[in-house]
C-alpha positions in Angstrom: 18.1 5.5 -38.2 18.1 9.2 -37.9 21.3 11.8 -37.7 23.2 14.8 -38.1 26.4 14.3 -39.3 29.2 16.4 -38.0 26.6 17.0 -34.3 28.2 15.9 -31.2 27.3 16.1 -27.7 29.0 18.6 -25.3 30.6 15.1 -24.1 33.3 17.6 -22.0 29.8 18.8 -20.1 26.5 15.9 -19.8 27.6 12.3 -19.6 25.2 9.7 -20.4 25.5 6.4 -17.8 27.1 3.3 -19.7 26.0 2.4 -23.1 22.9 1.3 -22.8 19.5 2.8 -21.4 18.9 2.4 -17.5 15.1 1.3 -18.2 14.1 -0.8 -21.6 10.1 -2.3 -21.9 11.3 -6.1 -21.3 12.0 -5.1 -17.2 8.2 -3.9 -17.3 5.5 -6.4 -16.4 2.3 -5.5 -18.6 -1.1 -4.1 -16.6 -2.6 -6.7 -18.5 -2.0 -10.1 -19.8 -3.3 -9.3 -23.2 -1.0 -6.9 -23.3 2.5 -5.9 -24.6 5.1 -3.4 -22.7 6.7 -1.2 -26.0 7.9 1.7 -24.0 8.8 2.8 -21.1 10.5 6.4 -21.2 9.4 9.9 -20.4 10.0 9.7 -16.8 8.8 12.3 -14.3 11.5 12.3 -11.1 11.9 13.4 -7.5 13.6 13.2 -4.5 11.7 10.8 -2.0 13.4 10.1 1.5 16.9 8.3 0.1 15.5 7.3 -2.8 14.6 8.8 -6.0 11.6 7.4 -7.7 10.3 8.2 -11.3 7.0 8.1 -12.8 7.4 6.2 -16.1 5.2 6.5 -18.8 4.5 2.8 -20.1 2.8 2.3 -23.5 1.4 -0.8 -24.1 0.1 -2.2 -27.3 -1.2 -5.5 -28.6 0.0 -7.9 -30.5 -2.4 -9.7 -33.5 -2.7 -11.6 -36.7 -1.2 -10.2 -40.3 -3.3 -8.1 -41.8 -5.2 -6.9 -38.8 -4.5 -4.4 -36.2 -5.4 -4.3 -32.9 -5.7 -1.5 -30.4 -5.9 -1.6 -26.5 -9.2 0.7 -25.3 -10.6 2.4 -22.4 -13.9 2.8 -21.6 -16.3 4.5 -18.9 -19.3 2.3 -17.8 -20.8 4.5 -15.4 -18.4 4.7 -12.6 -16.7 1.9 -13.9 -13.8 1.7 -16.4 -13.5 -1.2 -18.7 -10.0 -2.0 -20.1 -10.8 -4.1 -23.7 -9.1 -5.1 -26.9 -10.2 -3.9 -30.6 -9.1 -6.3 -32.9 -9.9 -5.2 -36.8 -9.6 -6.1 -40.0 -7.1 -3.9 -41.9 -8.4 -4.1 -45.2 -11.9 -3.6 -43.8 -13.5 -0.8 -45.6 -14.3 1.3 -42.3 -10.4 0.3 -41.1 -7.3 2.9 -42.1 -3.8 3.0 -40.5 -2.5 5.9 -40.3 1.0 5.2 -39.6 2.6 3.8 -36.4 1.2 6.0 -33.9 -2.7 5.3 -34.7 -5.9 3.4 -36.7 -8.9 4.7 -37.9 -11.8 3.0 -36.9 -15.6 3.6 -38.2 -14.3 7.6 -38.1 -12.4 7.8 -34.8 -8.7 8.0 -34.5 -7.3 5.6 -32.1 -4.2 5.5 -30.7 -2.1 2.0 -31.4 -1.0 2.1 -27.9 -2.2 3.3 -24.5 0.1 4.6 -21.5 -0.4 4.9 -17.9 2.4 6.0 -15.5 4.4 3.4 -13.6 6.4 3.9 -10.3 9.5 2.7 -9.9 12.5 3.7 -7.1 16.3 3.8 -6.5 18.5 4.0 -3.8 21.4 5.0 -6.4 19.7 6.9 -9.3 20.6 4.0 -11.7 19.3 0.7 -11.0 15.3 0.7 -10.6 12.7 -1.4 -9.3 9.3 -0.9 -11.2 5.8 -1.7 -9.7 4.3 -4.4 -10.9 1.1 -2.2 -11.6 0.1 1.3 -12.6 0.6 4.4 -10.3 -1.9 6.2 -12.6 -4.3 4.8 -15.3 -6.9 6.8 -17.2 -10.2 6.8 -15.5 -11.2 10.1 -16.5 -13.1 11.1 -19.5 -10.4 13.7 -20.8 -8.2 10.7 -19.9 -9.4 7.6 -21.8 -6.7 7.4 -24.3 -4.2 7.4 -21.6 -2.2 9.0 -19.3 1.7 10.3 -20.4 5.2 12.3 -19.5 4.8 13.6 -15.8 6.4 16.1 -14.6 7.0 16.0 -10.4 7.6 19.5 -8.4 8.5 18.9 -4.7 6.8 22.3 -3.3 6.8 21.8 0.3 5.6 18.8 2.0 3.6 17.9 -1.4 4.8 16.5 -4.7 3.1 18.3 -7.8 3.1 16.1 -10.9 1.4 17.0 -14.0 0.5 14.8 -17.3 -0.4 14.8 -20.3 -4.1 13.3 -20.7 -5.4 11.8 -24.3 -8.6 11.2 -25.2 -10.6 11.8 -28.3 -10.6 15.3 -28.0 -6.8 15.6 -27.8 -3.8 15.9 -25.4 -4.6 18.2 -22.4 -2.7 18.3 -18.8 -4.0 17.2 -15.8 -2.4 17.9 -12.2 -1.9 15.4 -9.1 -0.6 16.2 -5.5 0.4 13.5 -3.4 2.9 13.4 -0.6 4.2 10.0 -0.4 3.4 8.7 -4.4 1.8 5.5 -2.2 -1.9 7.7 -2.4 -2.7 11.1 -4.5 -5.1 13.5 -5.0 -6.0 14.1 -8.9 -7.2 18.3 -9.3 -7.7 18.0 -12.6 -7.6 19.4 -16.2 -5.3 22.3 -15.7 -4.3 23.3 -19.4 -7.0 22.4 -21.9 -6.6 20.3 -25.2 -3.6 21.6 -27.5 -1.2 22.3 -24.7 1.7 20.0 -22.9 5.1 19.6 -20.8 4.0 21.7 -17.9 6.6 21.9 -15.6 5.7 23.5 -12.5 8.3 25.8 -10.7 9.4 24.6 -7.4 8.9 28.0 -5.1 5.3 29.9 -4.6 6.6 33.2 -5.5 4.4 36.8 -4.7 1.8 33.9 -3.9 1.4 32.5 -7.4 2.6 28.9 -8.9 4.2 29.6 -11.9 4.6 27.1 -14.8 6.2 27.0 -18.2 4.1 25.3 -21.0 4.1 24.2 -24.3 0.8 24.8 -26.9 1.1 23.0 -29.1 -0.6 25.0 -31.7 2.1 27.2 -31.8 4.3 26.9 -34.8 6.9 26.4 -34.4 6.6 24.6 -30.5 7.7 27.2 -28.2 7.9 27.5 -24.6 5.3 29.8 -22.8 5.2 31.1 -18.9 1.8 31.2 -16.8 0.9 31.6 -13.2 -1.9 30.8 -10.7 -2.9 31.2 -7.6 -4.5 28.1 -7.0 -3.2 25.4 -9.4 -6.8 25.2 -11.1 -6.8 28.9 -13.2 -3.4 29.8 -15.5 -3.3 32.9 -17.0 -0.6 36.0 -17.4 0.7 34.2 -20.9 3.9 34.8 -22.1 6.4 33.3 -24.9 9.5 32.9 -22.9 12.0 30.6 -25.7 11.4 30.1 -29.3 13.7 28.0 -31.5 16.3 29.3 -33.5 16.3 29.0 -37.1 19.3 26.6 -36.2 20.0 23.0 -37.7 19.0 21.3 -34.3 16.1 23.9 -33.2 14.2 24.4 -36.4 11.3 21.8 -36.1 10.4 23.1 -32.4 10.9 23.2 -28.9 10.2 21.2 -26.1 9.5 21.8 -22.1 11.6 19.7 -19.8 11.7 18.8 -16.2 10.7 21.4 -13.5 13.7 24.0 -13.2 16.3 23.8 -11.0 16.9 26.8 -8.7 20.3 28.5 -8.7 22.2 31.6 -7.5 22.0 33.0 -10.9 18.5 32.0 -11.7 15.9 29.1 -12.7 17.9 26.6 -14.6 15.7 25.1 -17.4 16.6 21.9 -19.2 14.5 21.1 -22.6 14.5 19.3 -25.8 14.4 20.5 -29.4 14.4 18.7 -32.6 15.6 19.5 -36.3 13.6 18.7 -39.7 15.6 15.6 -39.8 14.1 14.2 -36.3 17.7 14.3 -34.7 16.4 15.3 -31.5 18.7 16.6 -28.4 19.0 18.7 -25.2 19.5 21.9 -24.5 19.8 24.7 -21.2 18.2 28.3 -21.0 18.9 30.0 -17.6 15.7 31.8 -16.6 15.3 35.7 -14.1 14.7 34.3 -10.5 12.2 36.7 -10.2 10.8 37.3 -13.8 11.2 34.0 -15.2 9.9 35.5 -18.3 12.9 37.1 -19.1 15.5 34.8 -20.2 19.1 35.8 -19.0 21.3 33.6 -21.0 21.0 30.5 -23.5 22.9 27.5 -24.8 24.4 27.9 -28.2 24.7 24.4 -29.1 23.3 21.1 -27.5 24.0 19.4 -24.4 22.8 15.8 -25.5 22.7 14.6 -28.9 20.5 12.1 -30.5 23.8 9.5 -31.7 23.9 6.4 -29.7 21.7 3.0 -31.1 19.0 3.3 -29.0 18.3 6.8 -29.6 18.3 6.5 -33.1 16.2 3.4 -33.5 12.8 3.3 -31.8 9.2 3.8 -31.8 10.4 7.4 -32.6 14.3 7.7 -34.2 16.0 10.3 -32.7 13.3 11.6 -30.6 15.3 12.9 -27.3 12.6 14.1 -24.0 14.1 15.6 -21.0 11.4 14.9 -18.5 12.9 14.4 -15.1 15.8 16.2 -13.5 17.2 15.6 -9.4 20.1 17.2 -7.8 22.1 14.3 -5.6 25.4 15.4 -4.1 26.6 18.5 -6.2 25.4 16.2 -9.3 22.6 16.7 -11.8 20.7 13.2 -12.7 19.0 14.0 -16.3 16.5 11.2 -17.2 14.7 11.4 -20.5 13.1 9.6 -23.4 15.3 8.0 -26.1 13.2 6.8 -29.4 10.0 7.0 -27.2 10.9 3.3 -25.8 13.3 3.6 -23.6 15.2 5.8 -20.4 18.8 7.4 -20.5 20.5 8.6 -17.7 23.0 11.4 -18.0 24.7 13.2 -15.4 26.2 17.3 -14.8 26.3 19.7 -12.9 24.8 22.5 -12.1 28.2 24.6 -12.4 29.4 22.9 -16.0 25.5 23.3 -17.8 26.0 27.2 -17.1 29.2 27.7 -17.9 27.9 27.2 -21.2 25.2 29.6 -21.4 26.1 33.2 -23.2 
């Protein structure tokens, strides 16, 4: 279990619903039967009709025998893609663990689990029903260690989500467009290898898409702005929010969901975490028109790392703000606890910037 002692929320500001997550791995039914469901968190969201549906990001693992470890894999077969099981010995001398997250296996890194992203919908925001079956599953080659974290801009008639995609060479983002999330349209590897949370703005300003981003080789994690004007070519960098040599901040920021769109600017909710892996939330309030500059900032959290599953997981303490919808005058805030599970807090718009200086 990971903390702070002496860090609480802004309780008076973001209220988390009941005491327990909304979404937990035991209501997810595995893609396949030699599978395991041990997360499902990170959840892209939007605004669908009168629902509001998220993209879940469901890891699955597999379960085996003591002293062996076994590791769900992807592969391409020509056109075809080939879901299998790696089962190893682990005191085989080509065989080391490397932690939780991954296994070494005859000189490739593989990850322990594999995601894909999972729909599920709401008519309230709180209670869910999850497909049975993936929304999105790797099946490209920059995608064959899985698919993670979406992000979903409604930009029109057309939903953008973005992803992280895992493979061999690393974590890059790929882009979707779909207008119903029954069908989509994949466009690709937008950011390349060493880059994530991309959150694309929800406007076409000056006939660019703008984007914040987060490379992470930079060091500390910081948040950077880019703009297109397609969706396939970023460029125009710029470092927009760098953490604060604070106790919560210090270890790196985080992109959140897609920014919310006030009267005093973008609204921009993201994560941070502190050398002690307490992780929590934060606000930054963005130019309209420059969303490079940044016009004010939260001075201490919104959403702390302290209840039990937040601090006991996959990941303690890890906190990841991934989908934000506005619902009559409220603010629905979905993110990642312990990299297992989904909270649900709620604002609004009004409180979260009365706290910005």
């Amino acid at each position: 279990m990971t903390a702070l002692t002496g860090i609480r929320s802004r309780v008076d500001v973001m209220e988390r619903i009941g005491e327990h997550p909304i979404i937990t791995p035991d209501q997810v039914t595995p893609s396949n039967s030699a599978f395991r469901v041990r997360g499902a968190f990170n959840p892209g969201a939007a605004v669908l009709g009168d629902e509001i549906v998220l993209l879940l990001r469901v890891a699955e693992a597999v379960d085996t025998g003591e002293g062996r470890v076994a590791v769900p894999i992807i592969q391409r077969e020509g056109d075809v893609v080939v879901t299998d099981v790696l089962d190893v010995d682990l005191d085989a001398p080509n065989v080391e663990q490397h932690g939780n997250h991954a296994v070494m296996i005859d000189g490739i890194e593989r990850p322990t689990t594999i995601s894909h992203l999972r729909l599920a919908r709401s008519v309230d925001g709180v209670n869910f029903e999850i497909d049975d079956q993936p929304f999105l599953a790797a099946e490209t080659a920059g995608e064959l260690y899985g698919v993670e974290d979406a992000r979903i801009t409604p930009l029109g008639d057309r939903y953008l989500v973005t992803y992280t995609a895992a493979s061999a060479d690393g974590r890059a983002v790929g882009l979707l467009e779909t207008f119903d999330f029954e069908s989509f349209h994949r466009l690709g590897l937008v950011f390349p290898v060493d880059n994530g949370d991309v959150s694309i703005f929800p406007d076409r300003s000056g006939g660019l898409f703008r984007a914040l981003h987060r490379p992470t080789g930079s060091s500390p994690a910081s948040l950077w702005y880019a703009e297109s004007p397609d969706l396939l070519h970023w460029g125009n960098h710029h470092c927009v929010l760098r953490p604060r040599r604070t106790r919560w901040e210090v270890a790196g920021l985080g992109g959140g969901a897609p920014s919310v769109q006030t009267d005093a600017g973008w609204l921009q909710l993201h994560h941070a975490r502190s050398d002690e892996g307490c992780g929590s939330i934060w606000a930054v309030l963005l130019d309209r028109y420059d969303p490079t500059r940044v016009i004010a900032r939260g001075t201490e959290p919104l959403l702390v790392a302290e209840t039990p599953y937040e601090l006991d997981g996959f990941t303690p303490g890890a906190m990841t703000v991934t989908g934000v919808v506005e619902r009559d005058g409220e603010l629905f805030v979905y993110y990642g606890a312990a990299d297992q599970v989904t909270g649900l807090a709620t604002t609004t718009t009004e409180a979260v910037l009365a706290t910005l200086r």
